[in-house]
C-alpha positions in Angstrom: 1.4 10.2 29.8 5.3 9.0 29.3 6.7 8.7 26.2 9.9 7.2 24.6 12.6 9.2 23.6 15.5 8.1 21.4 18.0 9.8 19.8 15.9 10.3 15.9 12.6 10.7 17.6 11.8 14.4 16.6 12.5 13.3 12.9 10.3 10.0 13.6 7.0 11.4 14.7 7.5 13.6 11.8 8.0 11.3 9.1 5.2 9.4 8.2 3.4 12.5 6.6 6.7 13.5 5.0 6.7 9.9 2.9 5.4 10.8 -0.5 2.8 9.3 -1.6 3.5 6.9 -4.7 1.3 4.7 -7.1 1.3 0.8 -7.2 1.5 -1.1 -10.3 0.7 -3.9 -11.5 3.7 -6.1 -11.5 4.5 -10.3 -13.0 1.7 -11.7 -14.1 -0.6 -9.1 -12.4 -3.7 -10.9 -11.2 -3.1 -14.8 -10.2 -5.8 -16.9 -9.9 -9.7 -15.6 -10.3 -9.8 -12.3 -11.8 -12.8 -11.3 -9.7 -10.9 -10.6 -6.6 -9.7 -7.5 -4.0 -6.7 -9.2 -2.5 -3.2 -7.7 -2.9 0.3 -8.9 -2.5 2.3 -5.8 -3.0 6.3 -5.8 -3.4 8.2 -3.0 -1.7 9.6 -0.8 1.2 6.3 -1.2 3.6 6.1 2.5 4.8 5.8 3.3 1.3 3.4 0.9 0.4 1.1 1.9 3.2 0.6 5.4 2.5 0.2 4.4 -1.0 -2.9 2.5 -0.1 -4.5 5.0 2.5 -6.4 7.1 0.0 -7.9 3.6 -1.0 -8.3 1.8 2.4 -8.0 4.6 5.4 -10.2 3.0 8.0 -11.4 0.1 6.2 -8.8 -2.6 8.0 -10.6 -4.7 10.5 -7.5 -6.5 11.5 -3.5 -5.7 11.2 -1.1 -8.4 12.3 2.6 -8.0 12.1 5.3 -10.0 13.0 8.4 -7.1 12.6 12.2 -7.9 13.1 12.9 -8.8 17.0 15.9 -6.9 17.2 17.8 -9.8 18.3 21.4 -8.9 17.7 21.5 -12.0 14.7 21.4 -11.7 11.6 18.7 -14.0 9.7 18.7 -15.1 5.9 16.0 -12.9 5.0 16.3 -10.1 6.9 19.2 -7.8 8.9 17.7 -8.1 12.1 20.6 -6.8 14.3 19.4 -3.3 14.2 20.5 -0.6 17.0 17.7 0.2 19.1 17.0 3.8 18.0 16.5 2.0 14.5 14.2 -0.1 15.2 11.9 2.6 16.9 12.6 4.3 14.1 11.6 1.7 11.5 8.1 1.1 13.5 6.7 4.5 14.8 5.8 6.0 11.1 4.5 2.8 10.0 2.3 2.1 13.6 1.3 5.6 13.0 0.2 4.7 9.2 -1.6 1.3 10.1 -3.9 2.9 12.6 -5.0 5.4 10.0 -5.8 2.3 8.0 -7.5 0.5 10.4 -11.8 0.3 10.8 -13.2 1.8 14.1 -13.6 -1.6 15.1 -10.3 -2.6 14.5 -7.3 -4.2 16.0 -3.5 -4.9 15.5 -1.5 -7.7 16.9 2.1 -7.2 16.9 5.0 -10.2 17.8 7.8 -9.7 19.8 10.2 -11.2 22.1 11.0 -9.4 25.4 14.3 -7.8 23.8 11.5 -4.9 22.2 8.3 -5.6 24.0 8.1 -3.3 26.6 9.7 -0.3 24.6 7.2 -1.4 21.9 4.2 -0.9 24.9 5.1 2.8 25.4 5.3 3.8 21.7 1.8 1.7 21.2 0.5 3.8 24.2 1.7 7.2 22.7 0.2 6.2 18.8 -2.7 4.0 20.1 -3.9 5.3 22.7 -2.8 3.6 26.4 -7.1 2.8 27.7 -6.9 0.6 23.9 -4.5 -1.7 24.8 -6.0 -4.7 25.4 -3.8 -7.7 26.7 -0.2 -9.1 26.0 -0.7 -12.6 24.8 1.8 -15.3 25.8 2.5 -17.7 23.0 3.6 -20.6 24.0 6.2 -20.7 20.8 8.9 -23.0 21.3 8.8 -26.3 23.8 12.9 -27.1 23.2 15.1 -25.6 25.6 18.3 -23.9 25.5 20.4 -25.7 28.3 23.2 -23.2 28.1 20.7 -20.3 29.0 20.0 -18.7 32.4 16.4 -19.1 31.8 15.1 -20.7 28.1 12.7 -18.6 26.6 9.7 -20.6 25.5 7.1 -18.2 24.9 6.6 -14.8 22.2 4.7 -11.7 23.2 1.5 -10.7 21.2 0.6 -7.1 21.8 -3.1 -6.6 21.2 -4.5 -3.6 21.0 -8.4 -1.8 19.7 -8.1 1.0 17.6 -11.2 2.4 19.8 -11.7 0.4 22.8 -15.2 2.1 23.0 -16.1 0.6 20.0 -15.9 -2.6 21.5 -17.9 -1.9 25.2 -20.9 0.1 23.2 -21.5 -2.0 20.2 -20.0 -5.5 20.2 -20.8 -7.9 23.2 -18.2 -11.1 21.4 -14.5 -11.1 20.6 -14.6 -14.9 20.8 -14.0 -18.5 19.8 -16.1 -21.1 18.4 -16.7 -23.5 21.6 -15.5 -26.8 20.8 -17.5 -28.7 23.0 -14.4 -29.8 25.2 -15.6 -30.8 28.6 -19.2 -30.9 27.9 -21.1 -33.6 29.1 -24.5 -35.1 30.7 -24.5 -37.1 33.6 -28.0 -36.3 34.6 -29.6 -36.5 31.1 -30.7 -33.0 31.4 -33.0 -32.8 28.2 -31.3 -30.1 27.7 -28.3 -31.3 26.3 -24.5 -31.5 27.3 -23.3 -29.0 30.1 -20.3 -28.1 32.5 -19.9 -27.2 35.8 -19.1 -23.5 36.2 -17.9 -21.7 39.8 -20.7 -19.6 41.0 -18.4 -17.5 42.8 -16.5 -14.7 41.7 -13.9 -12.5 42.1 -14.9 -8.8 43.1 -17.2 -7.5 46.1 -20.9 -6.8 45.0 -23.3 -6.1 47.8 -26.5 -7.0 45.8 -24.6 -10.5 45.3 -24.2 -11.2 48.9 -26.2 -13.7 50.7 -26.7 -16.9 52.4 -27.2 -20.3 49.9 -28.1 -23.6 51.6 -27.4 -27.0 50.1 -30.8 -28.4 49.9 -29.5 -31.9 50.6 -26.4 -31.0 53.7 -28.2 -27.7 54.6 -24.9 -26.1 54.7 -24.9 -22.5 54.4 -22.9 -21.1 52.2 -21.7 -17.1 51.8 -18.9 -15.7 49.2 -15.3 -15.7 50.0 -14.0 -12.7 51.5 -14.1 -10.0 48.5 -15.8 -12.3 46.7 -19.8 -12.0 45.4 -22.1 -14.8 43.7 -22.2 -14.5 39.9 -25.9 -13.6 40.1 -28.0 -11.9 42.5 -31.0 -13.2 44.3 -33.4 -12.8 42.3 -31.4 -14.2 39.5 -30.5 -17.1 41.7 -34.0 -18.3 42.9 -35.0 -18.3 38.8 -31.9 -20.3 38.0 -32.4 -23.2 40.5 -36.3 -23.1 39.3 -34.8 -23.9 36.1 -32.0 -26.6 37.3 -29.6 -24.6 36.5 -27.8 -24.6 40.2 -26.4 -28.1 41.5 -24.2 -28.5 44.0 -21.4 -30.8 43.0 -21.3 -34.4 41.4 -23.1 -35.8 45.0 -24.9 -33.0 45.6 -22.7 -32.1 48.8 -20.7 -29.0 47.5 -21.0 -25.7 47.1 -23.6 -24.0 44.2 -22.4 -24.4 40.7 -23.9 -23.3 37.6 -25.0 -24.9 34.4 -23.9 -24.1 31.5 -25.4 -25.6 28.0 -23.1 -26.5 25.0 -26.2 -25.4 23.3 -26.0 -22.1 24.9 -22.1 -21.8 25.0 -22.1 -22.5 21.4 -23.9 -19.4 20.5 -21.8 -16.9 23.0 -18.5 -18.7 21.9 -15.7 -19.2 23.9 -13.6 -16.6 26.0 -9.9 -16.9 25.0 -7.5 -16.4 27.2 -4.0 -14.8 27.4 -2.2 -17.7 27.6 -2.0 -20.0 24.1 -0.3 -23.5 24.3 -2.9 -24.7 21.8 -1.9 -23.4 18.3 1.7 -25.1 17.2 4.6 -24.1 17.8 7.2 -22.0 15.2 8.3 -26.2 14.8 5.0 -26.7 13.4 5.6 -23.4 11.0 8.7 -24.9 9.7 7.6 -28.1 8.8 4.9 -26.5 6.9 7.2 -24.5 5.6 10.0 -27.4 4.2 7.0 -29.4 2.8 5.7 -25.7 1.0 9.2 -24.5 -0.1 11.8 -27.8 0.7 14.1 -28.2 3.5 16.8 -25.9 1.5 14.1 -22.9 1.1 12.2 -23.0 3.8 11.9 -19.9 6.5 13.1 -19.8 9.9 10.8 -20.4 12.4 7.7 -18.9 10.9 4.5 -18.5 12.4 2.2 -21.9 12.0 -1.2 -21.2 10.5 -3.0 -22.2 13.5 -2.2 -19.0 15.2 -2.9 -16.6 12.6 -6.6 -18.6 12.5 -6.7 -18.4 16.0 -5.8 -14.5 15.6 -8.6 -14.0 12.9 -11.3 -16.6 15.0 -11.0 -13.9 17.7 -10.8 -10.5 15.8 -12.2 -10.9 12.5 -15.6 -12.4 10.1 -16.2 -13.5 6.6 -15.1 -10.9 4.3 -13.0 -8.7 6.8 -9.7 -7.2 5.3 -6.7 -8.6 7.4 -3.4 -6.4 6.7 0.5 -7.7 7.0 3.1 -5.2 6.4 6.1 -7.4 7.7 4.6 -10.8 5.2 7.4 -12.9 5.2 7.0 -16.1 3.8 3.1 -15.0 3.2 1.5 -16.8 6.3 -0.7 -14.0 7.0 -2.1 -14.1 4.0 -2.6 -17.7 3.4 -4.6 -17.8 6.3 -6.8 -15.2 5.6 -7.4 -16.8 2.4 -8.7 -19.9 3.4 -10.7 -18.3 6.3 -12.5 -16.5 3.3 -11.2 -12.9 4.4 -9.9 -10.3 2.3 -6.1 -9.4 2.6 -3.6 -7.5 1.7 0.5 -8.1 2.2 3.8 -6.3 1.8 6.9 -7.8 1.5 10.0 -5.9 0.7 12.2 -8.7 -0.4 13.0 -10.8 -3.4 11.0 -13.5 -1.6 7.5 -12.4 -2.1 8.0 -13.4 -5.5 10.3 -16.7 -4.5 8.5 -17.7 -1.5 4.8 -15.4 -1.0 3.6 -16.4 -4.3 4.4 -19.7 -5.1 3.0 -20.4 -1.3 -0.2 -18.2 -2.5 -0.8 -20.2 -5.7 -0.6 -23.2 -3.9 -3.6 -21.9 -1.9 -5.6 -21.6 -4.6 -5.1 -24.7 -5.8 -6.3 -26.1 -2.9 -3.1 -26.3 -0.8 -3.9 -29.0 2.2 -1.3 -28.2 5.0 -1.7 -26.1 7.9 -5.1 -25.6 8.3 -6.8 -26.5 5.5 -8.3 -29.9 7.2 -9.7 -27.6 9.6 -11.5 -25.3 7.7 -12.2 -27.6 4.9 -10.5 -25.5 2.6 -10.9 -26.8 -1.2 -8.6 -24.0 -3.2 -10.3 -20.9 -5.1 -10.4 -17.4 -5.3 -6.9 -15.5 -6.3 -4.9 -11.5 -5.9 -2.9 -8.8 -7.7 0.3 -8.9 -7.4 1.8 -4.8 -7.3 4.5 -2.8 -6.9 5.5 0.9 -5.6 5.3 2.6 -8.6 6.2 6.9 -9.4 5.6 9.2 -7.4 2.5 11.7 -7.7 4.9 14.9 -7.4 7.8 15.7 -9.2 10.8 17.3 -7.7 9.3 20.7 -8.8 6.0 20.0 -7.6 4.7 19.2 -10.7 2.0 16.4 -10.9 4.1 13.2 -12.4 2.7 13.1 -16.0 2.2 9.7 -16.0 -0.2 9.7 -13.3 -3.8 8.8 -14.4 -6.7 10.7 -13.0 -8.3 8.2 -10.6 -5.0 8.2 -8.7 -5.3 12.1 -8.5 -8.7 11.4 -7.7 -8.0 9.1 -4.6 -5.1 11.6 -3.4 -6.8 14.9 -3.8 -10.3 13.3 -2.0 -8.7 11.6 0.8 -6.7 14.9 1.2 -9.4 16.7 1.4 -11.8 14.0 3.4 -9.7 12.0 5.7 -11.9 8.9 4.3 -10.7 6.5 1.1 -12.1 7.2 -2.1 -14.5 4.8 -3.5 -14.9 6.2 -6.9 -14.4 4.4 -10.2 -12.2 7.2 -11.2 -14.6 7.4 -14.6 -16.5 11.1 -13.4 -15.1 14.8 -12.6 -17.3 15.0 -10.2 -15.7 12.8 -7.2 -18.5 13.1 -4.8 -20.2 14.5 -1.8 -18.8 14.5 1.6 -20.2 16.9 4.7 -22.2 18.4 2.3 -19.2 19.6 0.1 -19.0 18.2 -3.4 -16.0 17.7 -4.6 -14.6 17.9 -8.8 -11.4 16.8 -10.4 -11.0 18.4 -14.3 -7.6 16.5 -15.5 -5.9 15.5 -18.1 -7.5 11.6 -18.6 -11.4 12.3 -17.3 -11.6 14.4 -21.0 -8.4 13.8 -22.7 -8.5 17.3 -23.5 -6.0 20.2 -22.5 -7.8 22.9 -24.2 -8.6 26.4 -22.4 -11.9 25.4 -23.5 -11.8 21.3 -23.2 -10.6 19.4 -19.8 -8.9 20.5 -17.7 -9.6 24.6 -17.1 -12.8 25.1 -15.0 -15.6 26.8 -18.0 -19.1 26.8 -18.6 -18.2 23.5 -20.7 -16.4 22.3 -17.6 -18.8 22.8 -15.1 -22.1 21.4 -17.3 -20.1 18.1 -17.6 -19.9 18.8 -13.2 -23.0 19.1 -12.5 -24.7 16.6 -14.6 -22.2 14.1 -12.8 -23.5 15.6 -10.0 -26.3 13.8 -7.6 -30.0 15.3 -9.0 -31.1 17.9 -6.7 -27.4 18.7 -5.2 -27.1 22.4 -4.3 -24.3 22.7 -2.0 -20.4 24.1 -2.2 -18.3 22.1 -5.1 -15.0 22.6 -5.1 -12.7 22.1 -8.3 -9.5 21.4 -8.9 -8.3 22.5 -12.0 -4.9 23.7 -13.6 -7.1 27.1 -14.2 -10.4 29.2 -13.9 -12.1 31.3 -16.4 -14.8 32.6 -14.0 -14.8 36.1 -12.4 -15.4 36.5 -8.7 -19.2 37.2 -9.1 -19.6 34.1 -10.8 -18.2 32.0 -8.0 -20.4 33.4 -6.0 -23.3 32.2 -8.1 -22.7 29.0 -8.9 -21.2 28.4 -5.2 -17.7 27.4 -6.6 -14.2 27.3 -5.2 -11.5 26.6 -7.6 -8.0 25.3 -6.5 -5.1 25.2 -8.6 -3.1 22.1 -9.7 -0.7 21.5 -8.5 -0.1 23.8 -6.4 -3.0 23.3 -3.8 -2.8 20.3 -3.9 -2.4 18.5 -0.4 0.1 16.3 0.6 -2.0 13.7 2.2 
């Protein structure tokens, strides 16, 4: 397959699992609105941030959306988008290569661009991503003013989409689609069975068991598909369908076959978007929301409108789903998500996700009406955490950072070991079970006790506390880490125990 090269890409490919891995901490007032809730809006450098959350969410993000710097060659008030073109591939490959390690099975990421990027940014996507999982570039009908001094004025934004497993998709989901509106639905006959449209019977692609002869019951003409063509059932298919009134022939019944189709029906398969989208607003419509949120002197640039993030999530997403936006903004992403009742989490490196992400998120909860709140009836509720990058788990040295608390460890040392995020309550030595390996933790905060004899050296004492944590009946491998052992070699054996050192085994996930 081709790849893109550019002058720091050796380094690049290399440096997402050279970022160290760093805590987040709680930050301002900490947790804004109802206290019962999962959603984060985290302050800080993004590629940071992410790794920070993979022992916690690796493969648990159903949807990523991200709008990153265009590379445009201007500079805009909250960001320095003029960056040379080796730095902007530079800036996304280890933080593409981080969000698909964060993303579900059945997850995808939709990425904005304008054409200055776009098609450099489809040959890294195919190299990280996989080429057979991209999906479709979305036009985006963005703007509808037009730049008389250009050659051509740019009206429309790309939206790569891409699966993190295509497979996924064609084995065990049949819908990636919208609610059907009813648009076009109607009844001319009183069919009982409701409102209906008109759809082609013919379609594209030859099929031989979807070739043959159709007469017009009232013109007896004959008809046959178009050259490469094929009817959208076969025979047998068809003669059940006109039993059922399904097949008409045109408004006077002197057409060609056309087939039925129910709003009743259409309304439980949804509706089939398209790549083309001059139906949700315009980045106008995002920054009139955005001077009636922040004031004409505050507002953002041309933002995204709410109505394609919804569109975005309609397609990709259900209640509960965790929707990701490393490049937030003015918090968009996550307002959405919000009031579609999905879980989300957003970075934001600048000063403005406390001036501009969560003022805008506060007014959500209270039950902020623009956008589209009308449209999903949103009331207000619900709240998030507000965080920030906090010390790093390793010291210069390679020490473990004292101040880093033992669920932390936890979450590193079993995603390390696992490749899957740690769900523990960081409360037990005993971290769990994975391919029948169990795996322990003894450090300083599980028993507050540094004693050869206490916490955090692997003893008899040690290893009772282990295995009562442990699952009843659990027989298999457990490996420890501890800052010591005081077992001999035959004792391993017996108790099927590996010990490994802190910190020096430690992985650097």
């Amino acid at each position: 397959m081709p790849t893109l090269n550019w002058l720091t890409r050796k380094e690049d490919i290399k440096a997402s699992g050279q970022v160290p891995y760093r805590i987040l901490e709680t930050a301002g007032k900490g947790v804004y609105g109802d206290l019962n809730n999962s959603n984060l809006l985290i302050q800080g450098d993004n590629l940071a941030a992410l790794k920070a959350l993979i022992p916690f969410y690796a493969g648990k993000v159903k949807c990523v959306f991200i709008d990153p710097p265009y590379n445009t060659q201007s500079a805009f008030t909250h960001y320095d988008d003029n960056l040379e073109h080796s730095q902007w591939l530079s800036l996304l490959y280890p933080r593409l290569e981080l969000l698909r390690e964060l993303l579900s099975e059945d997850g995808s990421i939709w990425i904005t661009l304008n054409d200055n990027e776009v098609h450099y940014l489809k040959v890294v996507m195919d190299e990280i991503f996989g080429r057979k999982n991209m999906i479709t570039n979305v036009i985006w009908h963005s703007t509808k003013s037009v730049t008389s001094t250009a050659i051509i004025s740019a009206a429309h934004t790309n939206i790569l989409l891409y699966f993190k497993k295509r497979e996924y998709w064609v084995h065990n989901r049949t819908e990636f689609r919208l609610p059907e509106s009813g648009e076009g639905f109607s009844n001319p006959d009183n069919d009982p069975r409701g409102p209906w449209k008109a759809d082609p019977f013919q379609v594209g692609g030859w099929r031989p068991n979807q070739q043959y002869e159709i007469t017009n019951p009232k013109t007896r003409k004959v008809y046959r598909p178009n050259h490469g063509s094929s009817w959208k059932n076969d025979y047998k298919k068809f003669e059940i369908l006109m039993q059922d009134g399904r097949i008409i022939f045109g408004a006077t019944g002197d057409a060609g076959p056309q087939r039925k189709r129910f709003l009743s029906d259409a309304k439980k398969r949804g509706r089939v978007a398209t790549t083309l989208w001059n139906d949700v607003d315009t980045t106008t419509n995002g920054t009139q929301h955005s001077k009636q949120l922040f004031g004409n002197d505050n507002a953002f640039t041309n933002p995204k409108p709410e109505k394609l993030l919804q569109r975005i999530m309609q397609l990709a997403t259900n209640d509960n789903d965790l929707v990701l936006d490393s490049f937030l903004g003015s918090g968009t992403t996550a307002a959405v998500a919000h009031k579609m009742n999905r879980r989300w989490i957003g970075i934001e490196i600048g000063e403005h996700a406390q001036t501009h992400c969560i003022p805008r998120l506060e007014k959500v909860i209270a039950g902020e009406q623009g956008g589209i709140s009308k449209v999903v009836t949103w009331q207000g509720g619900g709240g998030f955490r507000f965080l920030r990058l906090g010390k790093e788990i390793f010291m210069p040295d390679g020490s473990i950072n004292p101040q880093i608390t033992f669920a932390v460890l936890a979450a590193h040392l079993w995603f390390a070991e696992t490749h899957t995020p740690y769900n523990g309550k960081g409360k037990s030595p005993f971290l769990g079970i994975h391919d029948g390996i169990g795996y322990a933790l003894l450090y300083n905060g599980i028993l507050q006790d540094k004693k050869t004899n206490g916490g955090n050296i692997l003893t008899a004492t040690t290893l009772a506390k282990i295995r009562k944590d442990a699952p009843a009946g659990f027989a298999g491998k457990v490996m420890v880490y501890a800052n010591g052992c005081r077992f001999g070699k035959a004792r391993m054996q017996t108790e099927n125990l590996e010990c490994k050192q802190l910190p020096y085994d430690c992985k650097k996930c």
